[in-house]
C-alpha positions as a LaTeX table, in Angstrom:
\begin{tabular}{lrrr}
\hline
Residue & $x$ (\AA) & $y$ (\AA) & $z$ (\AA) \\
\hline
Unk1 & $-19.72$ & $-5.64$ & $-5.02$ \\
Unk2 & $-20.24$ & $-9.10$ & $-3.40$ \\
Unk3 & $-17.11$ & $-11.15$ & $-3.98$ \\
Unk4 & $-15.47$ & $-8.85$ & $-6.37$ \\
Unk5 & $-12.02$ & $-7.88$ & $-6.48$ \\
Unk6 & $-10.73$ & $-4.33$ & $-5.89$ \\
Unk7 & $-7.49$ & $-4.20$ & $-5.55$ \\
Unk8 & $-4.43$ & $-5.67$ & $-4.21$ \\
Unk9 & $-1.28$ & $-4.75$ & $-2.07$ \\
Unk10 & 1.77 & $-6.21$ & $-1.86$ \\
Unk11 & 5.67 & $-5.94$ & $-0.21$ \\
Unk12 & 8.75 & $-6.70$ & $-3.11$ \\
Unk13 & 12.35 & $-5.90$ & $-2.95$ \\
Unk14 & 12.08 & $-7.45$ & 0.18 \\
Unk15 & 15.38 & $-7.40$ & 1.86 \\
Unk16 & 16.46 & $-7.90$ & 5.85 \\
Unk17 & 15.25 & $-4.18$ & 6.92 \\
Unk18 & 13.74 & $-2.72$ & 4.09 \\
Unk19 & 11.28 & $-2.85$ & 1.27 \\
Unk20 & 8.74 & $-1.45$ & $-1.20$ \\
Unk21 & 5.03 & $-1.32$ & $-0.86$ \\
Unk22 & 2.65 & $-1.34$ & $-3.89$ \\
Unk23 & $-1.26$ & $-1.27$ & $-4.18$ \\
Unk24 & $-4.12$ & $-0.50$ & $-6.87$ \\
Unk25 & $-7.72$ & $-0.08$ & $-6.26$ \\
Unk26 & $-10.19$ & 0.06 & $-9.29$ \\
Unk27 & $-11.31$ & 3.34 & $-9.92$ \\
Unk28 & $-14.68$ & 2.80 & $-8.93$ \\
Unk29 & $-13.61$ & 2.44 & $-5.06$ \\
Unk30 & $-11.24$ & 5.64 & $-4.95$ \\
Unk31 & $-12.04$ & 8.14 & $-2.63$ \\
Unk32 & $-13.12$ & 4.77 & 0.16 \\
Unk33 & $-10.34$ & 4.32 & 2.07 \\
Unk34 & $-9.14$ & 1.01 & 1.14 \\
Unk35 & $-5.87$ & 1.90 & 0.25 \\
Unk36 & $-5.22$ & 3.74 & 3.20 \\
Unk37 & $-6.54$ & 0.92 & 5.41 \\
Unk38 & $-4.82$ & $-1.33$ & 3.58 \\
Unk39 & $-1.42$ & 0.16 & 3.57 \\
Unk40 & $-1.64$ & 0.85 & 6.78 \\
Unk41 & $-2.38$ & $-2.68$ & 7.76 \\
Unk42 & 0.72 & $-3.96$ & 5.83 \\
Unk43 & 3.16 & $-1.66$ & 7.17 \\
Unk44 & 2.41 & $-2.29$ & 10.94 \\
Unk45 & 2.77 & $-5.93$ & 9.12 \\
Unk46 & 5.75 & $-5.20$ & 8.06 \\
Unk47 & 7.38 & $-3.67$ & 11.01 \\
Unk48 & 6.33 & $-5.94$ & 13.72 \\
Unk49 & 6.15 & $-9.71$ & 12.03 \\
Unk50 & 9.10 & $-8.46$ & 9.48 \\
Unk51 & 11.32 & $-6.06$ & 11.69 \\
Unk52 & 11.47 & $-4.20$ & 8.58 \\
Unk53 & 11.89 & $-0.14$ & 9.46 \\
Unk54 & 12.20 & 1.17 & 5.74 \\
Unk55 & 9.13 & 1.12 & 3.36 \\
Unk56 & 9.62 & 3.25 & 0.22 \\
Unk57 & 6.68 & 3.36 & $-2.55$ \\
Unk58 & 6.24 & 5.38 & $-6.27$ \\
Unk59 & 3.15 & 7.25 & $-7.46$ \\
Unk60 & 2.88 & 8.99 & $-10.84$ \\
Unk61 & 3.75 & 12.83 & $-10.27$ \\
Unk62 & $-0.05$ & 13.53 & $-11.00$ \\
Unk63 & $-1.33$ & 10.87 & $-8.24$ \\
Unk64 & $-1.77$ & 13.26 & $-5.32$ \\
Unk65 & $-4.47$ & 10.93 & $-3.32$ \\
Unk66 & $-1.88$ & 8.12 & $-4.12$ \\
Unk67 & 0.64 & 10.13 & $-2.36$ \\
Unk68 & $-0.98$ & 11.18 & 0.37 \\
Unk69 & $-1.45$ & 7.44 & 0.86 \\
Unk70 & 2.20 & 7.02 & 1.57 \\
Unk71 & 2.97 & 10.07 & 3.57 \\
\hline
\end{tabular}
């Protein structure tokens, strides 16, 4: 994929100890990892440079892998 983009992950409704995590990956890189990894990455971001203990995140009812992503 060389430089190509495949997704993105981000932290909004930030507030002193909480906030919500959101991520895509293009559908050609599903079943990878990268959202896992990712996620991962940004909530041990979140708790130790943020302090924040809450992280809450959405998936569409039919998005099991999503969902197992944020259990």
């Amino acid at each position: 994929m060389g430089d190509a983009l495949i997704g993105s992950i981000c932290l909004y409704n930030i507030t002193k100890d909480s906030a919500e995590i959101g991520y895509w990956i293009v559908e050609n890189q599903w079943g990878n990892g990268y959202a896992t990894e990712s996620t991962m990455a940004v909530v041990g971001f979140a708790n130790k440079e943020l302090g924040i203990e809450k992280l809450s995140g959405t998936t569409n009812v039919d998005n099991k892998a999503s969902q197992r992503v944020l259990t």
